[in-house]
N, C-alpha and C positions, 0 to 999 in steps of 0.2 A: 538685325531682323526688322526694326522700329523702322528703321531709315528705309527697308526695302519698301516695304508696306504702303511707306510716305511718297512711292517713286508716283508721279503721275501717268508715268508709261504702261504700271499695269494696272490690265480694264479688270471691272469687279469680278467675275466669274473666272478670275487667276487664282490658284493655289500656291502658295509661296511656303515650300520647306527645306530645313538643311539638308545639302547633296546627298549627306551622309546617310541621313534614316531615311532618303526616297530611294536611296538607289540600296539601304539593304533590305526594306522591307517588300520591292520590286525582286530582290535577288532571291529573297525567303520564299516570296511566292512562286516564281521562277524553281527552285528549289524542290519544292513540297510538291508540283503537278509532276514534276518528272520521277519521284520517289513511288506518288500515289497511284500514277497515272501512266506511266511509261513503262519503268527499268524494271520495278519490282514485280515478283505474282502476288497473288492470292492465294494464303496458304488453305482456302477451304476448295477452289476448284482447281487450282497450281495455273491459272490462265492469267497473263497479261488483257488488258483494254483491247488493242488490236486484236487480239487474237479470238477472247469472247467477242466482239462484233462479226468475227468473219464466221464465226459458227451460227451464230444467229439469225445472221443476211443469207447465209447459204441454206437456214432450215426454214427461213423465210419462203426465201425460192421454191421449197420441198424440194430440194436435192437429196431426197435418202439414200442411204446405202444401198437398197434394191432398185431404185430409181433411173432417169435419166442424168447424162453429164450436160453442165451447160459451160460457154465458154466463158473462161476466167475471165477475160475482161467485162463480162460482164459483174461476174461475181464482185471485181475489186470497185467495179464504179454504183456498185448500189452501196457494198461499205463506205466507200465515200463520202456518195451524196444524203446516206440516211444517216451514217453513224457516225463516221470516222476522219473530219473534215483533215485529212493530211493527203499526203500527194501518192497517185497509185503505184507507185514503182515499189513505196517500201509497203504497201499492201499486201502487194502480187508477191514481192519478195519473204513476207511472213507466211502468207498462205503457202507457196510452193516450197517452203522448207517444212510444213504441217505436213507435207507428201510424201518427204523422202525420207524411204527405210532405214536409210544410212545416217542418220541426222536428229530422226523421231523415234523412239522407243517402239510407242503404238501411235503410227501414223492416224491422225484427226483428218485427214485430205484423201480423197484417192483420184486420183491424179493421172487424167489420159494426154500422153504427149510426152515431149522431154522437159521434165522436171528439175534437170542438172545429175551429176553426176558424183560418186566418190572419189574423181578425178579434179573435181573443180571447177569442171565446166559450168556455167550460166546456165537458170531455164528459158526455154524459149521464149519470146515475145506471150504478153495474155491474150492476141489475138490469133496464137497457136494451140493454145490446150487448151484442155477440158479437165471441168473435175467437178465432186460429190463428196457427201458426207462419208465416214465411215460408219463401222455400227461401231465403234467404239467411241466415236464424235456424238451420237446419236443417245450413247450410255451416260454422256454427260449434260445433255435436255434433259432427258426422263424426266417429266414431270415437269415441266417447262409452265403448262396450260393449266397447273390447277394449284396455282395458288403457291408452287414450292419456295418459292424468291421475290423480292420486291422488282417492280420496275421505277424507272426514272424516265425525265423527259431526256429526249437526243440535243443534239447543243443545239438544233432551232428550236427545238418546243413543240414540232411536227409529229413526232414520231415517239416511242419509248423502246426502255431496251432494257435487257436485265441487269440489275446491279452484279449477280452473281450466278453462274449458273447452278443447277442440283448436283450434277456429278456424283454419280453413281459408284466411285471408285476414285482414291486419293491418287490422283492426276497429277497433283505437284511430285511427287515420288515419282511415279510411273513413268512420267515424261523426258524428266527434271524441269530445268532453269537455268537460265543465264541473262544478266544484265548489268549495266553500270548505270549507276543514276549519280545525285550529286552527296558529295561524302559516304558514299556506301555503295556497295558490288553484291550481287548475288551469283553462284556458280554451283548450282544442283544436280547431280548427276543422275540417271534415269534408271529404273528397279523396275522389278519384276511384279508383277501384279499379283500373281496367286500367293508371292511371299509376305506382298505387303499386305493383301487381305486375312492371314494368317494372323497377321501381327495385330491385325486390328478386333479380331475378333479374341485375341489371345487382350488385349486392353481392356477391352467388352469385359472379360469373365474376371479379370485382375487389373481395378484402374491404378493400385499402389504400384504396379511391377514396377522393376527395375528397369533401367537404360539397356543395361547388358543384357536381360532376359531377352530384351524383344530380337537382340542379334541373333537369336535361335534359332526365328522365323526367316529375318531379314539380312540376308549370310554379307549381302554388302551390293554396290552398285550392278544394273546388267545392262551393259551397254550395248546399243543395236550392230556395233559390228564386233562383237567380241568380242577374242582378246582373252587373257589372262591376268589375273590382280594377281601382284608378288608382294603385296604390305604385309606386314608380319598383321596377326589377327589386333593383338594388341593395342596396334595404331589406330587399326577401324575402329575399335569399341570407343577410344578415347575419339575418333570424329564426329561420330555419332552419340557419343555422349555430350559435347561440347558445341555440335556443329559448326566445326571449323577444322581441317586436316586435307590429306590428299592423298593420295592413292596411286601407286604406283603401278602403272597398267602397260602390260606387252604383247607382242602380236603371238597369234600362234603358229605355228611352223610343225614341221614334219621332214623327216633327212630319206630321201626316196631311192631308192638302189637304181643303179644304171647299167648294173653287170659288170664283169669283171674288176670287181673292187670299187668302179668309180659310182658316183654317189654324188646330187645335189641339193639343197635344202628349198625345199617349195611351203611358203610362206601364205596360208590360208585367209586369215583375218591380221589387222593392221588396226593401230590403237583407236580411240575414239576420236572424231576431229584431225583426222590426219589426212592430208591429202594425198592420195596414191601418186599423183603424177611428182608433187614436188617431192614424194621419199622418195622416188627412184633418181630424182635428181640430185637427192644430197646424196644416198649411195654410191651414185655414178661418180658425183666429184670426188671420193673418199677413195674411189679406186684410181680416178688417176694421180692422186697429190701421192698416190702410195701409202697412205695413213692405216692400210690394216692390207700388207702384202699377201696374205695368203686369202685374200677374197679376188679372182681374175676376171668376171661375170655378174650384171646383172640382166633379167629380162623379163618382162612384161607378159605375160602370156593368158593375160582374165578376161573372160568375155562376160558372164551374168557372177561368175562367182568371182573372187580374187586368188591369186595363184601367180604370184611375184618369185620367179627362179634367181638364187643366188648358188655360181658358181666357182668350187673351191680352187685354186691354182694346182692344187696337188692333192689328191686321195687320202694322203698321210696327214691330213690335219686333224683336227679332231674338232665336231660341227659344235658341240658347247662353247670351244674356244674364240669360235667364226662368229658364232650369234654373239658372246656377250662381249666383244670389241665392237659388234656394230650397235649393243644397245648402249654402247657407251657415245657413238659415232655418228649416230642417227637416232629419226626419231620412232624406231622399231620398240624404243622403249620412252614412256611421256609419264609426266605425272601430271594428277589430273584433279584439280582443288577442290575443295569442298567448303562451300560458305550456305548454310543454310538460313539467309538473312530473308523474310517474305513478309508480308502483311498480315498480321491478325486481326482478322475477321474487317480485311478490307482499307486500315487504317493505322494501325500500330506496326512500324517497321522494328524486326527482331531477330535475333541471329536464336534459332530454337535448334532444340535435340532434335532428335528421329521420335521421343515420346511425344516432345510437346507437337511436333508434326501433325503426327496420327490422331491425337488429344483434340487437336481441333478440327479438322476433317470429322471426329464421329459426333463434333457435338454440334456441327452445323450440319449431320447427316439427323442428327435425332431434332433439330427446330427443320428440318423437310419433311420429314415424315410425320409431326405434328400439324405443321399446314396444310399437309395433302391428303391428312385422315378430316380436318376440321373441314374443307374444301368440299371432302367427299361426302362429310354429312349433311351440309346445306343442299347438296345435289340431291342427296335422298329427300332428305325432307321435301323439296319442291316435285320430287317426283311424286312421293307417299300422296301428294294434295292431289298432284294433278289424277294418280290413280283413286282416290276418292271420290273426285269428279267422274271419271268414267263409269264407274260402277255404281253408283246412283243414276250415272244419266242408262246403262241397261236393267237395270230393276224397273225405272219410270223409265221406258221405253216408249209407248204409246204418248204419254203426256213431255216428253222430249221431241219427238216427231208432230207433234203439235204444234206445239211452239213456235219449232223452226218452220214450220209451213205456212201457219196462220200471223205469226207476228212479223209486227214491222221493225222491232227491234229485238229481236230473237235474244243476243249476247245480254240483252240488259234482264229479257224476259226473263231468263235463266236464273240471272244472279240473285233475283228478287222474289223468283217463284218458293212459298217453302213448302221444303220437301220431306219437311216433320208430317205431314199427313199420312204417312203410308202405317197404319195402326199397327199398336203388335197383334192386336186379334185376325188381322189380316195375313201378316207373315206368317204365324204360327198357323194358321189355316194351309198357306202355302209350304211350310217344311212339311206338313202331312206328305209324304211323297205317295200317298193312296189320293191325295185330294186333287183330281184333273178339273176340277170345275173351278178350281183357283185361278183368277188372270195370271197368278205368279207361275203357275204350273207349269215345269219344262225349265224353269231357272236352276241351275246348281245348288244346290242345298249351302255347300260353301259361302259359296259368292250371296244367298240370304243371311247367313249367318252373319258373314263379312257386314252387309250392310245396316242390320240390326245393330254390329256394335258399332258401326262408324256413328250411325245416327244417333246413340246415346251418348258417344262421344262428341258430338256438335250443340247437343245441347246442354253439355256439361256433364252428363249420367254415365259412366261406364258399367257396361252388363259385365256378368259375371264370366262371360266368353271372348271380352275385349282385353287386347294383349295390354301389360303394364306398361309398357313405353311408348303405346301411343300417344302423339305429338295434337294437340286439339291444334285446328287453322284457324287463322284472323281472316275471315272473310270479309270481303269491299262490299256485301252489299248486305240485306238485313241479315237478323240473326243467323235464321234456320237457310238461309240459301247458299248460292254458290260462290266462289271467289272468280274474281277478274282470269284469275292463272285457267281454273276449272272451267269455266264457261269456254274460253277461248279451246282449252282441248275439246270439248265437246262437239264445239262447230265444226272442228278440222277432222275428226272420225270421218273414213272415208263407210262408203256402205259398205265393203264388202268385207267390212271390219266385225258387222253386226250379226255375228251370229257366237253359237255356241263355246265354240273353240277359246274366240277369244277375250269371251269374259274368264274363261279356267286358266288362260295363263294371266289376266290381270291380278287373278288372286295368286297366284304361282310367281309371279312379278313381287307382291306386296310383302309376300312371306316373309323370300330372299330376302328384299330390302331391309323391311325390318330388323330380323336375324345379322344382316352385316351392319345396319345402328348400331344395335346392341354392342356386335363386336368392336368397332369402331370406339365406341364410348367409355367402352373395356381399356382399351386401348390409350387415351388418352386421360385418362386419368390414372393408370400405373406405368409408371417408368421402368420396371421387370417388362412389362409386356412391348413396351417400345425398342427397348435392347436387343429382346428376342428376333422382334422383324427387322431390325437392324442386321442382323446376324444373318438369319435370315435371307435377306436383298443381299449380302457380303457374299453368302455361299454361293448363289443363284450368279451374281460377278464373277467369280471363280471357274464357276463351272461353263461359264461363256468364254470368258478371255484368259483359262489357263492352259496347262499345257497341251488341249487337243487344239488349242486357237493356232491358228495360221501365225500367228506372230508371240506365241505365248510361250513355249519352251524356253528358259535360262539358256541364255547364248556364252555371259561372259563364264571362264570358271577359276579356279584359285589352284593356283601353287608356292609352295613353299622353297624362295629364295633370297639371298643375301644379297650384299651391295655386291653391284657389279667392279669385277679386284683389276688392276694395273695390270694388264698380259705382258708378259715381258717378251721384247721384239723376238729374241729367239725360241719361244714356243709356238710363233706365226710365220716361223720359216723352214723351208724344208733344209736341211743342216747337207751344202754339198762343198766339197773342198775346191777352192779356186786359187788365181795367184793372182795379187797387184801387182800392179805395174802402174806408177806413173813418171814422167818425165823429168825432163830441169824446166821445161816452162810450163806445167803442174797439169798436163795432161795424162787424165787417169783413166784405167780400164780393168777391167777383169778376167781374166781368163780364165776357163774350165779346167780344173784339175789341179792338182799338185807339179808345174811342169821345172826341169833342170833353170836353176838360175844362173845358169852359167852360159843358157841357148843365145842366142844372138836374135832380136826383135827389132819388128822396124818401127821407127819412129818417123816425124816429121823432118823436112829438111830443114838442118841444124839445130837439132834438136837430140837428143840420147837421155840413154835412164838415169833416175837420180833415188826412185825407191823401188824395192824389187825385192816382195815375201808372200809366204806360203799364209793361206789364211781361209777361213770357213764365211756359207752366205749368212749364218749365225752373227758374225761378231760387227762389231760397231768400230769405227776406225777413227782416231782422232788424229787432227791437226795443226799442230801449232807452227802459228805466223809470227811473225816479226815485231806486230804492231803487240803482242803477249796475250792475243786471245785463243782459245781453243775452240775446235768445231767441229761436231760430230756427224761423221757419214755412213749409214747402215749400208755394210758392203753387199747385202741382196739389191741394193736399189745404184749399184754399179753399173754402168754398159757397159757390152759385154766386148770379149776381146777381137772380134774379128777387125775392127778398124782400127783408127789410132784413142779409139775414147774421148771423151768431152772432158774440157777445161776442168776442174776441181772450182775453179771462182763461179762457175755457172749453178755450181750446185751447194754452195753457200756464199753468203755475202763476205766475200774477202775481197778486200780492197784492192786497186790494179798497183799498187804503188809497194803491195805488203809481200815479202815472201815467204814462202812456207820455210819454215825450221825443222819441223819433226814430222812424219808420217807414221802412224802405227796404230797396233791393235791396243782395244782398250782391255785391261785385265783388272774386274773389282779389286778392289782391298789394296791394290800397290800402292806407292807413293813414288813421286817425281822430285827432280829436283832443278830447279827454274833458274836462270840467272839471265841477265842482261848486259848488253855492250858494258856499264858500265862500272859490273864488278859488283853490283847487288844480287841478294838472292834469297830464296826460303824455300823450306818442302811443304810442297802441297798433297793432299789424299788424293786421288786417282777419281776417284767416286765424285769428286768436288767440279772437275774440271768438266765434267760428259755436260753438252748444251741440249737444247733439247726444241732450239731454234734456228734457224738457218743461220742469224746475226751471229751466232756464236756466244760465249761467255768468257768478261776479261778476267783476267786469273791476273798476268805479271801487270804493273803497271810502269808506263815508258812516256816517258815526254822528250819531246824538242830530238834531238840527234841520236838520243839512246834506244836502242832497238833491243829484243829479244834475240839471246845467243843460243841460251843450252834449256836444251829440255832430257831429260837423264833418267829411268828408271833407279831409284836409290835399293842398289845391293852391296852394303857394306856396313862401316860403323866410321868409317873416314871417309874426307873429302880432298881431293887434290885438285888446284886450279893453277892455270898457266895462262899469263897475261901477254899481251904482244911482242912486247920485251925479253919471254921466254923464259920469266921468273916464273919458279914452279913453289907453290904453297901445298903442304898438307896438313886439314888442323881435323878436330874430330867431328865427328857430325853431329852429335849434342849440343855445338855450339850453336848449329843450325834451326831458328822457330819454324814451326808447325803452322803453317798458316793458309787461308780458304782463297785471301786475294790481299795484294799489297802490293808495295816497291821492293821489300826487302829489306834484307841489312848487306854489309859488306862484306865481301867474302874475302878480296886482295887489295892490296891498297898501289896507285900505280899512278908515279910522276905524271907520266905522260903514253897517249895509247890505253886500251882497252882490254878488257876478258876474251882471252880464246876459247877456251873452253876450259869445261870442269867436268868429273866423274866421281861416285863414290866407289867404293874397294871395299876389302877385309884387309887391315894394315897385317896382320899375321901373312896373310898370300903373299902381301908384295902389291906394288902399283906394276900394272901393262901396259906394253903399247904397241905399236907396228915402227920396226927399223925401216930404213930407204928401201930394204931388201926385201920387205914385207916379210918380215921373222917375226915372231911374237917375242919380245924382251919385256923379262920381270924385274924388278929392281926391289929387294928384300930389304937393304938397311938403306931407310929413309931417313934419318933420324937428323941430316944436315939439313932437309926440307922441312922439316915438324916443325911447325909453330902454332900460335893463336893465330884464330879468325882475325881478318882485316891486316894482318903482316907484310910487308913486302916481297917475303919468298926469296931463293936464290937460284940461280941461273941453272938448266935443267940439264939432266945426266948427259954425258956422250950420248951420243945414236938416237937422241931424243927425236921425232920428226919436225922434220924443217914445218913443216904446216902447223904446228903449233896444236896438233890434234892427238887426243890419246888414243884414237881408235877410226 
């Protein structure tokens, strides 16, 4: 660092520090604006920086809810240039998402034009639409103008803007939240307002409750497109006790008669954040991959409401089965996070309960309503002065109209005049209300009163008719005269102000004021009494924006279900009896029915059967090749018989090089028995082998020249194999391991040449087989064949078949 310092290269107004702490304390600050300033809300009004400026620019404008619309771009270029130095695209894009139903809980926008859609569509350009506050935009100023919140300068120093808005109802709830900033996410889902004021009010009367109390109010998220939560309660109370958890949220549906049995499921509401156009395109691909067979139909058919038709391939399904393969399938079913991480009180990023939520919403709703009652008192007071002024200037009426006619400096005359001359032997002459020869005569008795005790209260004396909480004024000019404030109201009295009428409502004016002092004063000095109007202003929330509000009724609602379970293919098929049929160059099909397998069928030229069984759309048909893999094909997803059918390689990845060995139906619980060209082998469970990929699953393993020979249903308790040679082994089947996947062990041992085949038996039956004649011959005393596994065997009975095949 010495050496840098010493360089002559840099000029004196360089800063020279290690890369290290420049570029982390650059990162920190980097950091902290996007925490404070970006990602995160404010857990007292639940509004992002963007987001309070566009309410603000927009109330600027006086866009109210009763109001005119002005065009968005205008809206997003005053945020801009007053508040919001970033670029207006993501402006316009924060504000027209504040618009849409589908997206906002209680939209803060209302929004003339296209706004976008729950399709996903784009809003239009800002020099296409229009828009305005809401009155629920409008609930969160309240009290913007008198003092509720501090302001700050705008980032020229031009302008100011609220650090916080009042917010009249806990908006971080009601809306939610969502943001990423750096090291930390927040993800808030959006509630109901009449519950959360419920809860709040229910905090109010019991600040110890519990976590779990307040879910009595607050039953759990309400999302703007509804929807059903299937979380067990459990889950929620621990989200909301932790803030941190998710929820698992589904569309709502209804299964609609179509007459004579048939029947389709029309899909109402779709999760939160879900976009209708891309569901229908995951549905759509899930029906053609064939992934949930008894669904044959989707369709679109919502014009203001949503109304998604899913159509069942057959009447005989059953729609619980249909939905919960597709909530496994798409995204009809979402879960939906919950990270309650915001700013306290502007500054402190924290992951809080649903308490500490609410907890700080009422205590920055009780420092508003302390500033807006202390706001309100100053206003009294400066009014109390100015009506003091008035009513002195109609008692001295004649010597007020003097003044201003005859002086050249009237406002100063005023201030300087005293107006202690007016004797009590004088007034009290004028309360005579018999005495007409009084100049005061024709004054309100009141309004003398009034002035009698103002004037002892100007000179320090209160009469015994003067209220206690009169305020003496600091008057600007001597003693007994008027102030700058009162003078100046005096000159502005229009004439036609000066009569009768409206010195009664100055005192009528005075009363009130007074009276609401008092209460005011009440008021800020008991924190009972602050609760109350807190409660209060909560109710008066309620009854605006609850259930008779336009967007107020609980949308989402809760039922009670389990994890979505593994449907097993054949409770998604209509169960009808077919026959396979595939070739010798492993072209397969299906035919309808149970047909003679003895019929004559046509195949391609040079081509004929080589599998050919009676089988249901139910069952699952496996395959084994050569190469020792197996591979599973649901025979509802067969084509169908009137051609010659598609290739088998087309409909899993089997090699062009591989041939099939075994075709058959799968049966739980069996066991097989596997061997290889070269005289290895072991039984596998049945269960083990079903793939559940196109690629298939290896089971036998085979290298170099050796290929897979026998694939065998084991019924017996013996094994008998016969190798090229036409040595016949039977050893027992115990000697045989149980195994998922391997090479094997040895079944026949053999100079030279290969495994023909092998079968297991019941040694008591006898070993079978088919003579040249096609006789079934049993062979009862084996006992010149008996040996141990891996033996060489001896040369097989008469009439054994020349093919070297037991069957």
């Amino acid at each position: 660092m010495t050496d840098l310092l010493d360089d002559p290269n840099i000029g004196p107004g360089t800063v020279a520090e290690p890369l290290r702490r420049a570029i982390g304390e650059r990162y920190l600050t980097y950091a902290l604006s996007t925490i404070m300033h970006r990602a995160l809300p404010d857990a007292r009004d639940g509004l992002k920086p963007v987001h309070r400026r566009i309410l603000y620019a927009m109330r600027e404008l006086r866009l109210s809810s009763t109001g005119g619309f002005r065009k968005s771009a205008k809206i997003s270029g005053d945020v801009m240039g007053n508040y919001h130095p970033h670029g207006d695209a993501a402006i316009y894009d924060a504000m027209a998402r504040l618009a849409q139903d589908f997206a906002v809980r209680y939209p803060l926008v209302d929004g003339q034009g296209n706004f976008g859609n729950i399709d996903g569509d784009n809003p239009a350009a800002s020099r296409y639409t229009e828009a305005r506050m809401t009155a629920v935009a409008e609930a969160l100023l309240d009290g913007l103008t008198e003092n509720a919140v501090d302001f700050r300068d705008n980032y020229d120093g031009t302008l100011t803007e609220p650090v916080v808005l009042p917010a009249s109802f806990p908006n971080l709830l009601a809306n939610g939240s969502s943001g990423i900033a750096v090291g930390m996410a927040t993800n808030i889902p959006p509630h109901n307002i009449a519950e959360l004021v419920d809860a709040c009010i229910h905090l109010i009367g019991t600040p110890d409750c519990r976590d779990d109390t307040l879910l009595n109010y607050v039953k759990g998220p309400d999302f703007p497109t509804g929807g059903v939560i299937v979380e067990p309660p459990e889950n929620i109370a621990q989200a909301y006790r932790t803030g941190r958890g998710s929820f698992r949220l589904r569309c709502k549906y209804e299964v609609e008669d179509m007459g004579r049995g048939q029947w389709q499921i029309v899909v109402t509401e779709i999760p939160y954040q879900v976009q209708k156009s891309k569901l229908i395109e995951k549905i759509a691909e899930v029906i053609q991959t064939k992934k949930i067979p008894i669904l044959a139909d989707v369709r679109d058919e919502s014009a203001e409401d949503i109304r998604l038709i899913l159509e069942p391939r057959s009447k005989n399904v059953d729609p619980e089965v249909l939905m919960g393969m597709l909530y496994r399938n798409s995204d009809l079913e979402v879960r939906f996070s919950l990270n309650m991480n915001v700013l306290i009180d502007g500054v402190t990023p924290k992951v809080c309960s649903l308490k500490e939520v609410l907890r700080a919403f009422l205590d920055f709703r009780q420092e508003v309503l302390i500033r807006r009652s202390r706001h309100r008192v100053a206003r009294i007071d400066h009014r109390l002065e100015v009506l003091q002024g008035l009513i002195t200037a109609f008692v001295n009426l004649d010597r007020v109209i003097e003044i201003i006619r005859y002086d050249d400096d009237p406002k100063a005359a005023l201030m300087f005049e005293d107006w202690s001359n007016l004797h009590q032997s004088t007034l009290a002459r004028a309360l005579n209300e018999g005495d007409y020869r009084s100049p005061l005569a024709g004054v309100d008795v009141s309004t003398l009163r009034l002035v009698v005790d103002m004037d002892a209260g100007a000179t320090g004396v209160l009469s015994e008719s003067a209220p206690e909480r009169a305020v003496p004024q600091s008057y600007e000019g001597r003693e007994n005269g008027l102030s700058d404030v009162q003078a100046e109201a005096i000159l502005n009295i229009r004439l036609r102000s000066l009569r009768r009428l409206e010195e009664e409502a100055l005192v009528k004016e005075r009363d009130a004021l007074m009276e609401e002092r008092a209460g005011l004063e009440d008021l800020l000095e008991d924190p009972g009494l602050q609760w109350n109007a807190i409660t209060d202003q909560l109710r008066e929330v309620k009854k605006t924006f609850g259930k008779d509000y336009v967007h107020g009724a609980r949308r989402t609602q809760f039922a009670v279900a389990g994890e979505v379970e593994e449907v097993p293919l054949e409770a998604m098929i209509d169960r009808e009896p077919i026959t396979v049929v595939c070739s010798q160059m492993g072209w397969i099909r299906a035919m309808t029915g149970h047909i003679d397998l003895t019929r004559e069928l046509k195949f391609k030229d040079g081509d004929g059967p080589r599998f050919l069984f009676h089988a249901e759309t139910t069952d699952r048909l496996l395959a084994f090749a050569s190469n020792g893999r197996f591979y599973t094909v649901s025979a509802a997803n067969l084509p169908g018989g009137r051609g010659m059918g598609e290739p088998l390689r087309l409909m899993v990845d089997l090699p062009n090089e591989c041939e099939i060995i075994d075709l058959f139906i799968h049966k739980p619980g069996r066991k097989l028995l596997l061997a290889s060209s070269a005289g290895d082998g072991f039984v596998v469970p049945e269960d083990d082998v079903v793939a559940q990929t196109r690629s298939g699953k290896q089971v036998l393993n085979v290298r170099g020249d050796v290929r897979a020979q026998v694939c065998r249903p084991v019924a017996g308790d013996h094994v008998a194999c016969v190798g090229e040679n036409r040595k016949v082994l039977v050893f027992s089947l115990d000697e045989l391991p149980e195994m998922g996947r391997g090479k094997g062990v040895r079944l026949q041992k053999y100079k030279d040449g290969g495994l023909s085949d092998a079968t297991t038996f019941v040694l008591a039956e006898g070993l079978s087989w088919l003579d040249p004649a096609g006789r079934t011959r049993t062979e009862t005393e084996l006992a010149e064949w008996r040996g141990k596994r891996a033996s060489s065997g001896r040369m097989a009975p008469r009439g054994f078949p020349r093919d070297n095949k037991f069957t």
